[in-house]
N, C-alpha and C positions, 0 to 999 in steps of 0.2 A: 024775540029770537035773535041770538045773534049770526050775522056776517057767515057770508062761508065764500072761500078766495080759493084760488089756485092758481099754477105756474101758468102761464102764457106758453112756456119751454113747448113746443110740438102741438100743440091747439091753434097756437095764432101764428100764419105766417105775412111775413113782408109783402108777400105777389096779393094777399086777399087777406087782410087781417080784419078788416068787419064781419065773415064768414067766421071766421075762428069767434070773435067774440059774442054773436048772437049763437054760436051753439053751446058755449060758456051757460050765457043764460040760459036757455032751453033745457040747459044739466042741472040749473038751481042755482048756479053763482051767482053771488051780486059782485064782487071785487076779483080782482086779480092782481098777482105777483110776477111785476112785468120782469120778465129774464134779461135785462139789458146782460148779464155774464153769459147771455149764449152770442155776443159778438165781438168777444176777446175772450175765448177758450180757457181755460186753466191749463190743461194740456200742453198749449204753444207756449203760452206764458212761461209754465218750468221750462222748457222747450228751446228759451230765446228765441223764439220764432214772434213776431209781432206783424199782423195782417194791417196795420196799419188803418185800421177802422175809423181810432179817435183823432188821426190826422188833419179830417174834416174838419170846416170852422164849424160855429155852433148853427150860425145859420142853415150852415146845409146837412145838420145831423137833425136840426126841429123838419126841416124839410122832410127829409128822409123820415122819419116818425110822425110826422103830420097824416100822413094816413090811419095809422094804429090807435092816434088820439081822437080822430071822427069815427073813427069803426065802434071804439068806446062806448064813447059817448051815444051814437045812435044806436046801440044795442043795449043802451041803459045799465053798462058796466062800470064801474070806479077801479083806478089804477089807486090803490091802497097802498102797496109796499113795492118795494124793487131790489133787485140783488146787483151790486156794485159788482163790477167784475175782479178778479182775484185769482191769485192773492194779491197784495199789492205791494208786497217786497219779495225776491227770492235771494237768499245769501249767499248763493251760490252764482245769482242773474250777472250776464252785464249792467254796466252802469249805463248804459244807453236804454235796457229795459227797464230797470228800476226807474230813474229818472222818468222815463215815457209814462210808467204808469202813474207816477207822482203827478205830477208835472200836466200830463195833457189827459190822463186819463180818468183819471179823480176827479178835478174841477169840472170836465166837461160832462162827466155823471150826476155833480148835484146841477149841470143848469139842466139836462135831462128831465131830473125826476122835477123840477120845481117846472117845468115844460108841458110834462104830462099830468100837471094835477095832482102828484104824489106827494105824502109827506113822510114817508119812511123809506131809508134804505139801509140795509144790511151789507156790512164790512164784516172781510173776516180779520182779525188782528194775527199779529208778526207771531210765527213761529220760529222763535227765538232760544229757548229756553235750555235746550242743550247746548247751543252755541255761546250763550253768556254764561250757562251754570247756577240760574235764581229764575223764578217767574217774577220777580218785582223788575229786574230789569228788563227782562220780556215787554211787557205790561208796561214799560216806560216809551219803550218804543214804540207801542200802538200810542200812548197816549198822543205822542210827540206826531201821529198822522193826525188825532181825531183834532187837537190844537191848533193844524194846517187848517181843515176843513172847518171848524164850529162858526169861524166869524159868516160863512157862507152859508150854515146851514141855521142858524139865528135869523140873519137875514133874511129867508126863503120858507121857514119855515117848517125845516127839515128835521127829522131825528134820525143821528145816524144810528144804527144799533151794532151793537159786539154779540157775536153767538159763540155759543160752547162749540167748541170744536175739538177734535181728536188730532191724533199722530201714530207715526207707526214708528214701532221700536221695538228690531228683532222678530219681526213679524209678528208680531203682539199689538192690536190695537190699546194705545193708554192714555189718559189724561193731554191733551190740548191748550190753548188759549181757552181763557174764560171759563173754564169748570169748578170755578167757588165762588159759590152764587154771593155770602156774605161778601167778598172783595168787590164782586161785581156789583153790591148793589150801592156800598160804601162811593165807587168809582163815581157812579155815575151820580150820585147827589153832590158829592163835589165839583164835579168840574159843569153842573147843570147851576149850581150854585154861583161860580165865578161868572159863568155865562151870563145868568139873570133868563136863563131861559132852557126850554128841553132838547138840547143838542144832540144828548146823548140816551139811548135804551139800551134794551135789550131784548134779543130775539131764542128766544128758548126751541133746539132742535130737538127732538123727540128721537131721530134716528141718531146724531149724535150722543147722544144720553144713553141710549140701550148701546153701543158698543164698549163705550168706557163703564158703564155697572151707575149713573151717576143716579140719588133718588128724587126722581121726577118731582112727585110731591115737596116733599122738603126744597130741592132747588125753589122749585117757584114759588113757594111758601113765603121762602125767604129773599126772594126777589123780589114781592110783592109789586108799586104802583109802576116798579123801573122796568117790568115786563111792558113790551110796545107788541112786537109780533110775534108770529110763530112761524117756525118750518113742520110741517104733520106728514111724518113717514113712519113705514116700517122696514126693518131687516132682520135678520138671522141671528146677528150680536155678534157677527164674525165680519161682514162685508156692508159697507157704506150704499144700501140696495134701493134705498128711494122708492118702496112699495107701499098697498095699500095697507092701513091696517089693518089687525089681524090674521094679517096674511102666513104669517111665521110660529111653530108652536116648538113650546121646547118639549113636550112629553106628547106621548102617545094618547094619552086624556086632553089634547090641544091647551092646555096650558101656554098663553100667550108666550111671545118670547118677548114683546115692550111691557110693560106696566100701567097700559091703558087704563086701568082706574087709578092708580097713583097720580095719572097724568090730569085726570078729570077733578079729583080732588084736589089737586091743587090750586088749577082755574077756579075751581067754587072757592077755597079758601081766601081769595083774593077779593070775589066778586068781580073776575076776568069778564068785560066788557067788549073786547077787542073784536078782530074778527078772527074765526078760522082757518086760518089758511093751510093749503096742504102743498107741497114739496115732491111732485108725485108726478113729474114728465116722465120718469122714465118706463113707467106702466102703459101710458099710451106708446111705446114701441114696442109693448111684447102684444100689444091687442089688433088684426087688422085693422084699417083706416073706418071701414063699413061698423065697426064696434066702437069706435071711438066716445058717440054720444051717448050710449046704455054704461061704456064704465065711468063717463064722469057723473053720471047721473049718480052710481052705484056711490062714489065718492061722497058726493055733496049729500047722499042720502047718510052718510054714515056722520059730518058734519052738522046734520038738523038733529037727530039723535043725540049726539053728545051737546047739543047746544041746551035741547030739552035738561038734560043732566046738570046743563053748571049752574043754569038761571033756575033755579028753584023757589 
């Protein structure tokens, strides 16, 4: 059977984070997807607003998470993946946040995750592309981050991963960083190749993918061994909703609005080993506190299901 992970995002807090992670377990997780981006907002970040978090030296940021890593652990959970906080260029940002995020806020996320036992985190790459006029130049400028980071995450033994991501244009959600899966998996054997080692993945979003039309199947098909994690959500294919799936139908007959078997078939195609993980904080704020354990349960239940499915 394989893995089944989830966000830390609203489960695990700071004041009692071993509470949050033995109820993790108790719901069926083995792994988690630690949110280190719930403590540089996205929000501020567009915002020029910087809360000044990553200020801290590293010592007193292991300090500061030295709880979360025994909570872990005594609750029999593995820190799997992590989300780097992001974006991590804005074209519009000062140079004082840009730099900040370069500079002190990157570095000090891979000694994070190599801190907590992690060996995956997720970047999101430069949204570039109307501002240059080409996605190759786009895609030169994420590369020109992952090139900062690789000799650290070689080191540490980290992979960073690039996820498909969207944009909005015209109020039209359409095509993002990383939505050709051929480029992306081209990317990542080369610059894994220079390395001598797996610097680089990729993280396949599910909710991303259903708003831009992307085919699940075929992406990961063709992404094949360069697949490392996942983000597991649903939406509407209107709004970036971070729900469970299933949740969304396009027809009165419930006709899915994701392509949950395209997305199944794919993972089998591969012989997807990895873990499950789901992408799904924001369902625990539509649920009271007193319901929190019955719907991650409901979650992880729908992760052993499909797990059944890929491993055949």
């Amino acid at each position: 059977m394989l893995e089944i992970g989830v966000q830390t995002k609203e489960a695990v807090s700071d004041e009692n984070p071993q509470a949050g992670f033995e109820m993790l377990r108790e719901a069926g997780f083995a792994c988690v997807d630690f949110s280190l981006n719930g403590y540089l907002l996205n929000t501020d970040i567009y915002e020029n607003r910087l809360n000044r978090f990553f200020d801290a030296s590293i010592a007193e940021l292991e300090s500061f998470f030295a709880p979360h890593k025994a909570g872990a652990q005594k609750a029999g959970i593995r820190i799997h993946q992590m989300h780097m906080p992001y974006p991590i260029y804005v074209p519009s940002g000062t140079r004082e946040v840009n730099e900040y995020l370069w500079q002190k806020m990157a570095p000090k996320s891979m000694e994070l995750c190599a801190y907590l036992g992690c060996h995956y985190i997720v970047i999101h790459g430069f949204k570039l592309a109307r501002e240059l006029g080409r996605e190759d130049l786009e895609w030169a400028q994420t590369e020109k981050f992952i090139h900062y980071l690789a000799p650290m995450a070689k080191e540490m033994g980290i992979t960073l991963c690039v996820e498909n991501l969207y944009t909005s244009l015209g109020g039209h959600m359409v095509e993002g960083p990383c939505c050709n899966a051929r480029k992306a998996a081209e990317r990542i054997e080369r610059i894994n190749e220079q390395y001598g080692a797996e610097v680089l993945g990729f993280c396949f979003d599910t909710g991303h993918a259903n708003l831009v039309g992307l085919d699940m199947e075929e992406f990961i098909t063709t992404l094949g061994p360069g697949l490392k994690v996942l983000h597991i959500h649903d939406n509407d294919g209107i709004t970036d909703l971070h729900q469970v799936p299933y949740t969304f139908a396009r027809t009165r007959e419930n006709t899915s609005s994701t392509d949950w078997a395209g997305f199944l078939r794919g993972l089998r195609n591969i012989k997807y080993r990895g873990v499950l993980n789901f992408e799904t904080a924001p369902v625990l704020t539509a649920f009271p506190r007193e319901m929190h354990l019955e719907t991650l349960k409901f979650i992880a239940r729908i992760g052993a299901y499909w797990s059944k499915e890929i491993v055949q």
